[in-house]
C-alpha positions in Angstrom: -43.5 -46.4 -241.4 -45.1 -44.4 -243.9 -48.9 -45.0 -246.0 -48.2 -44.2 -250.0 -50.5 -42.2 -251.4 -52.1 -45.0 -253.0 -53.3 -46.3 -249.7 -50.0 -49.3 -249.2 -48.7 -49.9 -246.2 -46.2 -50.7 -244.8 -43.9 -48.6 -246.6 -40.8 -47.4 -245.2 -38.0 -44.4 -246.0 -36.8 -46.5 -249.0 -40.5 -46.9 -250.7 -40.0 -42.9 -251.1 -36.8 -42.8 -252.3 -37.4 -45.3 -254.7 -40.6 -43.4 -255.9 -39.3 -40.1 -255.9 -35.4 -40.1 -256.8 -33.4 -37.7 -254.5 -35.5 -37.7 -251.6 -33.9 -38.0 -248.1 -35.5 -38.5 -245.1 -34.6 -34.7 -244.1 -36.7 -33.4 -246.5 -40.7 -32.8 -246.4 -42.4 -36.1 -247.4 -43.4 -35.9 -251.2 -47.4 -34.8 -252.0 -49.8 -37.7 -250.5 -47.3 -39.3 -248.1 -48.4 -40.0 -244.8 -45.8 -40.6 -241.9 -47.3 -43.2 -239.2 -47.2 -42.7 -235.1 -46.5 -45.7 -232.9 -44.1 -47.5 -235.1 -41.8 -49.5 -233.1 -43.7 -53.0 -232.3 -43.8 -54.7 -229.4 -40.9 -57.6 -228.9 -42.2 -60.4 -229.7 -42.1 -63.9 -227.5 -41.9 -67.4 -227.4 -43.9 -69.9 -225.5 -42.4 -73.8 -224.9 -44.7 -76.6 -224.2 -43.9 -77.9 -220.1 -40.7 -79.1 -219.9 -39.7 -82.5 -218.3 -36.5 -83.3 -216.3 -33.5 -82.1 -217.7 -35.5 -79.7 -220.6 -35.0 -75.7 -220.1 -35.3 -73.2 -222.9 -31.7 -73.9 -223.8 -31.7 -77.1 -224.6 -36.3 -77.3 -226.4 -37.3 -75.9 -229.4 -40.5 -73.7 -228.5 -43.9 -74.6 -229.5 -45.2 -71.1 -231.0 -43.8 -67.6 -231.2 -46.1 -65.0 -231.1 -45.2 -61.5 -233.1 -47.1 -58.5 -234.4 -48.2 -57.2 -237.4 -49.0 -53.4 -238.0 -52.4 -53.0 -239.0 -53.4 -49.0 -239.4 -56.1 -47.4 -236.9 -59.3 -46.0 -238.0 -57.5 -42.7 -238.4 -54.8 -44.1 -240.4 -52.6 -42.7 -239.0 -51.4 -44.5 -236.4 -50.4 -48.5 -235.8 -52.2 -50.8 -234.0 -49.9 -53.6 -233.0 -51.9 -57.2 -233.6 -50.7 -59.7 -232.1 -50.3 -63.2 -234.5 -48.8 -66.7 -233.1 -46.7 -68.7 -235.0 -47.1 -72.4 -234.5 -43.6 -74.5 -234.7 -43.9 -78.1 -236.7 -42.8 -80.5 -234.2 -40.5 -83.3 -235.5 -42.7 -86.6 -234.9 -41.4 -89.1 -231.8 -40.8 -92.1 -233.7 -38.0 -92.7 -236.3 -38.5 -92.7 -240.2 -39.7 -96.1 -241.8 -36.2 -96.1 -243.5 -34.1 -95.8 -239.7 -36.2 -98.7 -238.4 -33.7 -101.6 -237.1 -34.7 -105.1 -236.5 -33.4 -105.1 -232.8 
C-alpha cells in the first residue's frame, strides 16, 4: 500500500502506474510516493448467533462478520488495522403476506 503524494490512501502498485506511465514496481517510487509498513490485514471472521439442534456453521448464515480497514498511524507511515463488523439482514420468520395459505 502506498500514500500519493496528495495525501490518498489506499493506493496500491497500479495508482503509480497509472499516474506515472512506465513505472514498475522495481523501480524507485516516483517524487512524493510513500510506501506503507504493515500491509497485510488481519483475516477477518465471522460470528453466528447460538445455534439450536441440528444448526452448525454449515448449514446458518452468520450474524456479523467483522473485517478491517487500514487507517494510517500518526507517522503515516505505517497501517493500523481497525477492526469494523458487518451486521447480516436476517430474513424475517414469518412468510410474505402474498405466501399466506388459508390452512
Amino acid at each position: 500500500m502506498f500514500i500519493s503524494p496528495t495525501g490518498e490512501f489506499p493506493q496500491y502498485s497500479g495508482d503509480i502506474e497509472r499516474s506515472h506511465k512506465g513505472w514498475t514496481e522495481d523501480k524507485p517510487l516516483p517524487s512524493g510516493w510513500v510506501k506503507v509498513t504493515n500491509d497485510i490485514p488481519p483475516a477477518s471472521f465471522f460470528i453466528w448467533a447460538e445455534f439450536e439442534e441440528g444448526q452448525n456453521e454449515d448449514n446458518t448464515a452468520p450474524i456479523n462478520e467483522t473485517i478491517y480497514k487500514p487507517t494510517l498511524d500518526e507517522s503515516k507511515s505505517a497501517v493500523v488495522w481497525v477492526p469494523v463488523t458487518v451486521k447480516f439482514v436476517q430474513e424475517p420468520d414469518h412468510k410474505h403476506p402474498h405466501q399466506l395459505t388459508n390452512d
